[in-house]
DSSP file (Angstrom, degrees, kcal/mol; ACC not computed):
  #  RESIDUE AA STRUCTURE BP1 BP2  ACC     N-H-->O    O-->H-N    N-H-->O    O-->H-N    TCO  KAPPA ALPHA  PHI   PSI    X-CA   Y-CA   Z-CA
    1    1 A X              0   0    0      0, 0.0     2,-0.3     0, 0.0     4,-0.1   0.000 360.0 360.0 360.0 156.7  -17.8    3.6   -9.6
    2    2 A X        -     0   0    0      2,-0.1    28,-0.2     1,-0.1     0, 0.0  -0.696 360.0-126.4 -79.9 126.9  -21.4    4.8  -10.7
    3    3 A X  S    S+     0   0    0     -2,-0.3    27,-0.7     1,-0.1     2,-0.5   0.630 103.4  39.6 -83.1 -34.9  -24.4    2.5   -9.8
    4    4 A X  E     -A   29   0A   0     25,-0.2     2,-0.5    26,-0.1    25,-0.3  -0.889  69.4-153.9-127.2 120.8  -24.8    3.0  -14.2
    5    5 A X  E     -A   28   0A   0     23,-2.7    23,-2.3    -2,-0.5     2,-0.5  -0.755  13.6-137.3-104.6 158.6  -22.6    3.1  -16.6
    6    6 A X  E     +A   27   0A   0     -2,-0.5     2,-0.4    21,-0.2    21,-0.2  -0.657  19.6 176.8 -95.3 124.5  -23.2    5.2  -20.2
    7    7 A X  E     -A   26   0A   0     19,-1.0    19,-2.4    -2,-0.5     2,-0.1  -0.947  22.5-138.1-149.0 139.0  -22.4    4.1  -23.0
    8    8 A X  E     -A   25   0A   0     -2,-0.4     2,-0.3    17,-0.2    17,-0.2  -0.384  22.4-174.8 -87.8 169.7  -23.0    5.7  -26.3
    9    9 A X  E     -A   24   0A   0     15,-0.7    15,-0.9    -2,-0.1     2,-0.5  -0.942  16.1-134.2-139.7 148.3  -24.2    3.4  -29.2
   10   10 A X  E     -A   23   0A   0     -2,-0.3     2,-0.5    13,-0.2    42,-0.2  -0.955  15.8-148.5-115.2 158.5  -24.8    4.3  -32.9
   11   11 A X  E     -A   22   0A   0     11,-2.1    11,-0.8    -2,-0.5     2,-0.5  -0.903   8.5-134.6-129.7 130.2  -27.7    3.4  -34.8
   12   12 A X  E     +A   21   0A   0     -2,-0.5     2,-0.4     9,-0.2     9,-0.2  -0.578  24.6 179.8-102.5 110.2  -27.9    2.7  -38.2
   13   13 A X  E     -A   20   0A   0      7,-0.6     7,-1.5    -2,-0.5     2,-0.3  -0.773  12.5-157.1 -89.2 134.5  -30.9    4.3  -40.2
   14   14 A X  E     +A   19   0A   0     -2,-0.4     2,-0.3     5,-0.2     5,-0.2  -0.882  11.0 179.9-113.5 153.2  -31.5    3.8  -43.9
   15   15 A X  E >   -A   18   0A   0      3,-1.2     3,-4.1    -2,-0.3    -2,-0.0  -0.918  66.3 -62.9-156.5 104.9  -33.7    6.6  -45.8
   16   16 A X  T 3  S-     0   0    0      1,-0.3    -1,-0.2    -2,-0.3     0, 0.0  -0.133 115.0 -24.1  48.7-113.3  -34.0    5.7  -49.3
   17   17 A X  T 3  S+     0   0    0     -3,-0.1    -1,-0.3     2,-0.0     2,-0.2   0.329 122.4  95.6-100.4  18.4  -30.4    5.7  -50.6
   18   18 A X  E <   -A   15   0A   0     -3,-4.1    -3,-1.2     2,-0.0     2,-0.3  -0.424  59.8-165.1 -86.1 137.7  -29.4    8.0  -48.0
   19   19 A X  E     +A   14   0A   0     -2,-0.2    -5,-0.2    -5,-0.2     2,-0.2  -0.803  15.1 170.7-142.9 120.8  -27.9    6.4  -44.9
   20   20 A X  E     -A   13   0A   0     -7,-1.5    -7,-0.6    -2,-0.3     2,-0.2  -0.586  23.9-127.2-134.4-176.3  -27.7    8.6  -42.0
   21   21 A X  E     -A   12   0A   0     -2,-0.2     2,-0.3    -9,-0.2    -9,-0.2  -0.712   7.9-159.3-158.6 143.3  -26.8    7.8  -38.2
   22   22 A X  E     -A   11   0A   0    -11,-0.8   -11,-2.1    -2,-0.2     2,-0.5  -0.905  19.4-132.9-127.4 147.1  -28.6    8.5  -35.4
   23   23 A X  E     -A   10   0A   0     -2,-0.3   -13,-0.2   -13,-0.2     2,-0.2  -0.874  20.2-161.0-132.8 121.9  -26.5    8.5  -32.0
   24   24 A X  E     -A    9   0A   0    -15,-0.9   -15,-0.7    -2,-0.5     2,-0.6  -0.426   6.7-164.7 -89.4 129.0  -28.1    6.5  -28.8
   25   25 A X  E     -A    8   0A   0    -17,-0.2     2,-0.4    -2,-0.2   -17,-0.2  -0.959  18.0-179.9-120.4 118.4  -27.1    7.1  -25.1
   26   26 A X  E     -A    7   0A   0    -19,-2.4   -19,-1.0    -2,-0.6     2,-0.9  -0.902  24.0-130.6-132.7 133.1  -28.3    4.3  -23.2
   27   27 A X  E     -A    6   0A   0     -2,-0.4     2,-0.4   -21,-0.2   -21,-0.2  -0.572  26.7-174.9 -62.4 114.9  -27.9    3.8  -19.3
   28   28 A X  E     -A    5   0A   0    -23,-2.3   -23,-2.7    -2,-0.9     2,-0.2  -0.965  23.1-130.5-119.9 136.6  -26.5    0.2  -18.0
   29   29 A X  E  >  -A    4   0A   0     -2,-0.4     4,-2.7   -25,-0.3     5,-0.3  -0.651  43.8 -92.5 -81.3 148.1  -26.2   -0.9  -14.8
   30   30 A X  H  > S+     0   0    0    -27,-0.7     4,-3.5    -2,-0.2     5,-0.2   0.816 125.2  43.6  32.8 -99.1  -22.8   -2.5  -14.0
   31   31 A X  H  > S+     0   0    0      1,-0.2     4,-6.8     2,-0.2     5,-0.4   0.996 114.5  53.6 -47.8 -56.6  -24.0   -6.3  -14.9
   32   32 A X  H  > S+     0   0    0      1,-0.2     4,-3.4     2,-0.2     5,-0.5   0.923 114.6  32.9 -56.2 -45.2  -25.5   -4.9  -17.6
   33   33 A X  H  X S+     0   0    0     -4,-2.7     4,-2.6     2,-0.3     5,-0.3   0.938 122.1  53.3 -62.0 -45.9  -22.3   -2.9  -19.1
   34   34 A X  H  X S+     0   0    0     -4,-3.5     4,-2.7    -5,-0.3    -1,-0.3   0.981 110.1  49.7 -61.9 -63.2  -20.0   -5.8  -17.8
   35   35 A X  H  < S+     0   0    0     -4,-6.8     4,-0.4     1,-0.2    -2,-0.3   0.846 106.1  47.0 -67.9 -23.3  -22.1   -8.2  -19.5
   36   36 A X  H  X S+     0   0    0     -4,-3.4     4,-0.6    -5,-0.4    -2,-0.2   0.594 112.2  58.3 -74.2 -21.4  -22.4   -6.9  -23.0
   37   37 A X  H  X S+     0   0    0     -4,-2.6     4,-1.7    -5,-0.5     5,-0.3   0.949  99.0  52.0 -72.3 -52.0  -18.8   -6.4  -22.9
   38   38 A X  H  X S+     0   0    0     -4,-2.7     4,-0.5    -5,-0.3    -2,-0.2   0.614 109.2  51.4 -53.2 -15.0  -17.9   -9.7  -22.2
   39   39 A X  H  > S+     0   0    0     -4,-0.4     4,-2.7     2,-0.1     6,-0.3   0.906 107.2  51.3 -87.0 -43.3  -20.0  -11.1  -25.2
   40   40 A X  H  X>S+     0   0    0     -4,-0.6     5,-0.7     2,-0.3     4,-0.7   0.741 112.7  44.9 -81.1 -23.1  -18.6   -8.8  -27.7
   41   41 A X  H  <5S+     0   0    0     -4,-1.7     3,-0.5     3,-0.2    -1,-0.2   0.847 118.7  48.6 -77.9 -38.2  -14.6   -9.8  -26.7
   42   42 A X  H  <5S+     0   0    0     -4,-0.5    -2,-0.3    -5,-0.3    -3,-0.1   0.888 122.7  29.9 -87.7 -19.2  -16.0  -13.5  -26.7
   43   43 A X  H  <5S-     0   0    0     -4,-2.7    -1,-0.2     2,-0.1    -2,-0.2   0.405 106.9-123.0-106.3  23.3  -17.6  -13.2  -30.1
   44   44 A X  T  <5S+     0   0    0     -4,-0.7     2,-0.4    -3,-0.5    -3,-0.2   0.744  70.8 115.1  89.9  46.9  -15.2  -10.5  -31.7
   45   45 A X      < -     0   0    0     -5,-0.7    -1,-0.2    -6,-0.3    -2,-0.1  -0.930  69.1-109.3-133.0 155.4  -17.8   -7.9  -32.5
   46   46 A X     >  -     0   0    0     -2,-0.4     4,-1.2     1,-0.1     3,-0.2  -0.359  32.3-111.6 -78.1 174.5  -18.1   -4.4  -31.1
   47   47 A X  H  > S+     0   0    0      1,-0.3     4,-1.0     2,-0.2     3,-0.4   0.859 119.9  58.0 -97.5 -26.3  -21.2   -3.7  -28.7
   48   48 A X  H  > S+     0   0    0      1,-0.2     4,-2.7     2,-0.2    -1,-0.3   0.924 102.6  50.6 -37.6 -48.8  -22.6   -1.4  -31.4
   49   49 A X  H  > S+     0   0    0      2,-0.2     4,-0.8    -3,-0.2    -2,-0.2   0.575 117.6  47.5 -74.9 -22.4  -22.6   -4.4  -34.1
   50   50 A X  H  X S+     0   0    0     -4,-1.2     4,-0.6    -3,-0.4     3,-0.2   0.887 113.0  42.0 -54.2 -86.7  -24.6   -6.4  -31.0
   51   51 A X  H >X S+     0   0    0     -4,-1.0     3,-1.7     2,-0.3     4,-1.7   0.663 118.6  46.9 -59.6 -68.8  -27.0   -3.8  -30.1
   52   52 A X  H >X S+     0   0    0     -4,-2.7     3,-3.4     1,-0.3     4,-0.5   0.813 114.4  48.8 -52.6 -69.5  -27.8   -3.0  -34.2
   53   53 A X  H 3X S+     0   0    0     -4,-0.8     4,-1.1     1,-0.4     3,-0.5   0.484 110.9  50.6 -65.1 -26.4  -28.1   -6.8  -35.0
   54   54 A X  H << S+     0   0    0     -3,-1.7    -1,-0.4    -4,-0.6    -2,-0.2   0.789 117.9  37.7 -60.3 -44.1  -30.6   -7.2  -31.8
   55   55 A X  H << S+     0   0    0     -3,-3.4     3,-0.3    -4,-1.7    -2,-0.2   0.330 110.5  59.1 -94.5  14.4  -32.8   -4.3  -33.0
   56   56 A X  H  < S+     0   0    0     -4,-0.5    -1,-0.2    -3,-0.5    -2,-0.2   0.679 108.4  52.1-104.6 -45.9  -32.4   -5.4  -36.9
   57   57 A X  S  < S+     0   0    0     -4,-1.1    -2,-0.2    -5,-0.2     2,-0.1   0.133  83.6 110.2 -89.6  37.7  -34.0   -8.6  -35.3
   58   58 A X  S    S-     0   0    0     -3,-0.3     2,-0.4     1,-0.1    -3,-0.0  -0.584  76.3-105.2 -77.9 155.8  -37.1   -6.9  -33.6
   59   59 A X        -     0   0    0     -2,-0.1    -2,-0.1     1,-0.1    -1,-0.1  -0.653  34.7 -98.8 -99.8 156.3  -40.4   -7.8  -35.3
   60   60 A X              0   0    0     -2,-0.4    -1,-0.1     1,-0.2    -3,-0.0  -0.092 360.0 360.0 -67.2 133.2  -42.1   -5.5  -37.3
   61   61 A X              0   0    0     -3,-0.0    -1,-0.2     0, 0.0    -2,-0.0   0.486 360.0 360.0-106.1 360.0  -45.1   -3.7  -35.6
């Protein structure tokens, strides 16, 4: 197996009343991929609905 695995993501952008999608490719090692899977079977949400709700909670710069 490859030292990273890809996995695509979407991300949800809002523009006025418009809502349009942007689509993320992000590199994970292994652990990483392995772990973010295992969270999203143990709290029943897909690893897109992690990853938005993690950047929803960044703070505003």
């Amino acid at each position: 197996m490859n030292q990273t695995a890809t996995h695509l993501f979407l991300c949800f952008e809002s523009l006025s009343q418009k809502s349009t999608f942007k689509q993320i490719t992000i590199d994970l090692t292994d652990n990483e991929a392995k772990k973010l899977e295992e969270y999203c079977d143990k709290i029943g949400k897909s690893e897109s609905d992690v990853i938005r709700k993690l950047i929803q909670e960044l703070p505003e710069t």
